[in-house]
N, C-alpha and C positions, 0 to 999 in steps of 0.2 A: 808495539806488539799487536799483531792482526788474528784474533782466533777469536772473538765474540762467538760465535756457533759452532758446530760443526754441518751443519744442512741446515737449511732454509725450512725454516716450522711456519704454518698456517697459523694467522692468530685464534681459531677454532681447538685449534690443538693444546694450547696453552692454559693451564690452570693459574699462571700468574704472570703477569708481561710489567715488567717495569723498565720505563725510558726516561731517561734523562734526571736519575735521582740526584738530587744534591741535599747535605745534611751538616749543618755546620750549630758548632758551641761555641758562642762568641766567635775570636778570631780562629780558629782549628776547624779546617775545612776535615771531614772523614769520607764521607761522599763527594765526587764532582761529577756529572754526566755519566752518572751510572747504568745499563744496562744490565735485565737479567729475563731468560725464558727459562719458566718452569712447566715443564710437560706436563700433558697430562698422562694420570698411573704412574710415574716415574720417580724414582727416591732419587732426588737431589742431596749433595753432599758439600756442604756450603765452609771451603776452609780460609785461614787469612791469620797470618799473625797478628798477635794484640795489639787492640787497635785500629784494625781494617775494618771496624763496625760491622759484625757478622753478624749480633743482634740489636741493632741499630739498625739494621736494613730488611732485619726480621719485624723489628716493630716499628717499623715505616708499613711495610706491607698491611701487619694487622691491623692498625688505624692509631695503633697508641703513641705513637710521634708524628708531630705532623712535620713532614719533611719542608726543607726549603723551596724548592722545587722538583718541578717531574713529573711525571704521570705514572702511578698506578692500579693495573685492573687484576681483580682476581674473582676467577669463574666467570670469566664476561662481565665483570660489574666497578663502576669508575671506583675504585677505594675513596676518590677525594672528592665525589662529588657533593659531599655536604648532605646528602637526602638522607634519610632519616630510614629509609626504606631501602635503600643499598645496605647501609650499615647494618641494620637486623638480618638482610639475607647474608651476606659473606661472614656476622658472627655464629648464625645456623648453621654456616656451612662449612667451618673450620673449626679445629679443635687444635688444641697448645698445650706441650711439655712442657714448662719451662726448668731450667738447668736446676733449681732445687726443689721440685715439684709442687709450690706454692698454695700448697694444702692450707686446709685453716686447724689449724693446731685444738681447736676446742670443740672441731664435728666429728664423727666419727666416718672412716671409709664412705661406707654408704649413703650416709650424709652430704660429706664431698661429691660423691656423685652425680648426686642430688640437686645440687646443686642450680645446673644449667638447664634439667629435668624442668624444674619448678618455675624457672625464670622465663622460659620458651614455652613450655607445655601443661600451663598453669590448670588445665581444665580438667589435665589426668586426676586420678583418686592416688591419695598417699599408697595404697596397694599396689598400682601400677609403677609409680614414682620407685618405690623398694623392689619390683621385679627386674623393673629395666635397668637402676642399679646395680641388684644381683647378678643381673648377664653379661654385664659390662666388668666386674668384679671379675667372673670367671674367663672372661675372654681375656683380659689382661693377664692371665697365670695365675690369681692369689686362688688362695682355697675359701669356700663360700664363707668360714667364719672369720675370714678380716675384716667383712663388711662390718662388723661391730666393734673393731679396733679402734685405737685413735690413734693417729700418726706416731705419736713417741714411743707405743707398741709395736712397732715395725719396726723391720732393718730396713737399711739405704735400699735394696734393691727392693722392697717389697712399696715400699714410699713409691719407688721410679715407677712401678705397677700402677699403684693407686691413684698416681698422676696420670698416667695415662688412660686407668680406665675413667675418669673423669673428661680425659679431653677426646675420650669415644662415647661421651654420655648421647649424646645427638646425633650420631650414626654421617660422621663429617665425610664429605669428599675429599676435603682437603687435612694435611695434618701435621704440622710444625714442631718440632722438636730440636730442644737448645741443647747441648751438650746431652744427650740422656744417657752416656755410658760414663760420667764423670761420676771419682768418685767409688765405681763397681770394681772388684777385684779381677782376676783375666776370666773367668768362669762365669760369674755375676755378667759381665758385659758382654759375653758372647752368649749368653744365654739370651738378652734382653735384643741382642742383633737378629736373633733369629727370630725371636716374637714378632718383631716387627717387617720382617721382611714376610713372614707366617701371614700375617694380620694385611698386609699393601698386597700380598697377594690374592690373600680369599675375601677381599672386601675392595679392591681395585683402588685405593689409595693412592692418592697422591702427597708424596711427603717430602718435606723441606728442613733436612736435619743439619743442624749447624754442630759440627766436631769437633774434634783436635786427636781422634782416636783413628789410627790409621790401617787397625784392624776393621772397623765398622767400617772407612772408605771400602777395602778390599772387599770383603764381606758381601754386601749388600747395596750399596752404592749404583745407579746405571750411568748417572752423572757426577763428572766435581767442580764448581764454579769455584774458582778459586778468588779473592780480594785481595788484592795489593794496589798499591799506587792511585787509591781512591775509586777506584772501579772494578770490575768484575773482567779481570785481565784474559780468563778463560775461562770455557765451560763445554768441558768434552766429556767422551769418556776416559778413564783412567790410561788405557795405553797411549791415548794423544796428548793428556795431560804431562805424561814422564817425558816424553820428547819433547816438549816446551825449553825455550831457550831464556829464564829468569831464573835472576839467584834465590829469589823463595823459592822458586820449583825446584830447581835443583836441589836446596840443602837441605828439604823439605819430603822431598819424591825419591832423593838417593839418595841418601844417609842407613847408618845400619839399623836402623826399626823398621825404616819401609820397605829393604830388603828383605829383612824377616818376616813382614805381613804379605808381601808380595810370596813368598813360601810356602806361607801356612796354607795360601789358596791351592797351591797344588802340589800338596799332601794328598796322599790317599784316603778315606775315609776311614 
C-alpha cells in the first residue's frame, strides 16, 4: 500500500519526522520501519486498532521508550541523541495529556500545574508560580477556584482540563494528547474538541492526538496517520484516507458511526 504522504513536506516544516522506527517486546514486533511527519500547526489524528502501538510510538517520540531502532527528531532536535541538552529542550517544548490525566492525587489543580513551573523556571517567586498556574487553569475552561481542588473533587471532564492545563504549564509548541475524549459523555467531548481546536488555533499548536473517537477525527482533525500492519500505512487528510483500499479503513472509515460523524459535520449550525 503506497500513501506514506500526500505532498512532499520540507524537513523545516516538520514538528516531528520519525524514520525507520522499530519497537519490539521480546518476540512481538509492533513497529517495523515506521515512518511518520508531523506538520507543523497541524492537529494530527493518530488511529490503529489495539495494538498498532499508537502510544508506543507516542512514547518513542517523547523519550520514555527507547525504541529499537530508527531515528527520531522533534522541533529540529535528534530525540536519541543521548545529550542531555536536547532532552531539556524538546521536554520545554512539549507538553502531554495522557489518557487518564496522570495528576498526582495528593496536589491540588494548581499544584499540578505547578508542577513543570518549578522544575524548568525554578527562579520564578511562588507568586508567579500560582499566577502562571492560574491562567493556564483558565485557559483550559475550569473556573478560577479549581485551582484549590484536588483531583477526586472533580469530574472526568474537569480532570481532562486540569491535565491539560498542566501540559500548557510552559506555553509548549508542540502538544500530545492520548485518548482525551475517553471516558467524556457526547457533550463532555465535543465540548473538549473544541477547546482544543480553540487553544492550536490562538496559540499555533501543534498537536499529536491519539483517538479512537471518530467525532474528534471529523471535528478537528487536518490529518489521520493511521497504524496497521506495523507502520503508519497512511497519513492524509480524511477524504483521501476514506478512499484507501484496507480492511481497517474500510470497516473503520464506513461503518455506521463514521457515517454519522461524517453527518454531524455537515449539519447546519
Amino acid at each position: 500500500m503506497n500513501t506514506p504522504e500526500a505532498t512532499t513536506v520540507e524537513d523545516t516544516e516538520l514538528a516531528i519526522r520519525v524514520r525507520g522506527l522499530v519497537n519490539r517486546f521480546g518476540s512481538q514486533t509492533v513497529h517495523d520501519g515506521l515512518d511518520l511527519d508531523v506538520r507543523r500547526g497541524e492537529i494530527l489524528g493518530v488511529v490503529g486498532g489495539s495494538g498498532t502501538g499508537k502510544s508506543v510510538l507516542m512514547r518513542s517520540i517523547l523519550g520514555l521508550r527507547t525504541p529499537d531502532a530508527g531515528q527520531i527528531e522533534v522541533l529540529g532536535v535528534d530525540a536519541r541523541s543521548g545529550n542531555p541538552a536536547d532532552r531539556l529542550r524538546i521536554e520545554r517544548n512539549t507538553g502531554v495529556l495522557f489518557q487518564d490525566g496522570a495528576l498526582f492525587s495528593s496536589l491540588t489543580v494548581g499544584e499540578n500545574v505547578q508542577v513543570p513551573l518549578k522544575e524548568h523556571h525554578p527562579e520564578l517567586s511562588e507568586r508567579w508560580h500560582y499566577e502562571l498556574a492560574l491562567l493556564k487553569v483558565k485557559l483550559a475552561g475550569l473556573p478560577a477556584d479549581a485551582i484549590n481542588k484536588l483531583p477526586s473533587q472533580l469530574s472526568g471532564g474537569m480532570r481532562k482540563r486540569a491535565g491539560l492545563a498542566r501540559a500548557l504549564a510552559l506555553d509548549p509548541p508542540l502538544l500530545f494528547l492520548d485518548e482525551p475524549t475517553a471516558g467524556l459523555d457526547p457533550i463532555g467531548a465535543a465540548a473538549f474538541d473544541r477547546l482544543i481546536k480553540t487553544l492550536q488555533e490562538a496559540l499555533g499548536l501543534t498537536v499529536f492526538l491519539i483517538t479512537h473517537d471518530l467525532d474528534t477525527l471529523y471535528a478537528i482533525c487536518d490529518r489521520v496517520a493511521v497504524l496497521a500492519d506495523h507502520k503508519v500505512i497512511a497519513n492524509a487528510p480524511l477524504p483521501e484516507i476514506e478512499q484507501l483500499d484496507h480492511p481497517w479503513i474500510r470497516d473503520y472509515f464506513h461503518g455506521p458511526r463514521a457515517r454519522a460523524a461524517r453527518g454531524l459535520q455537515h449539519e447546519p449550525a
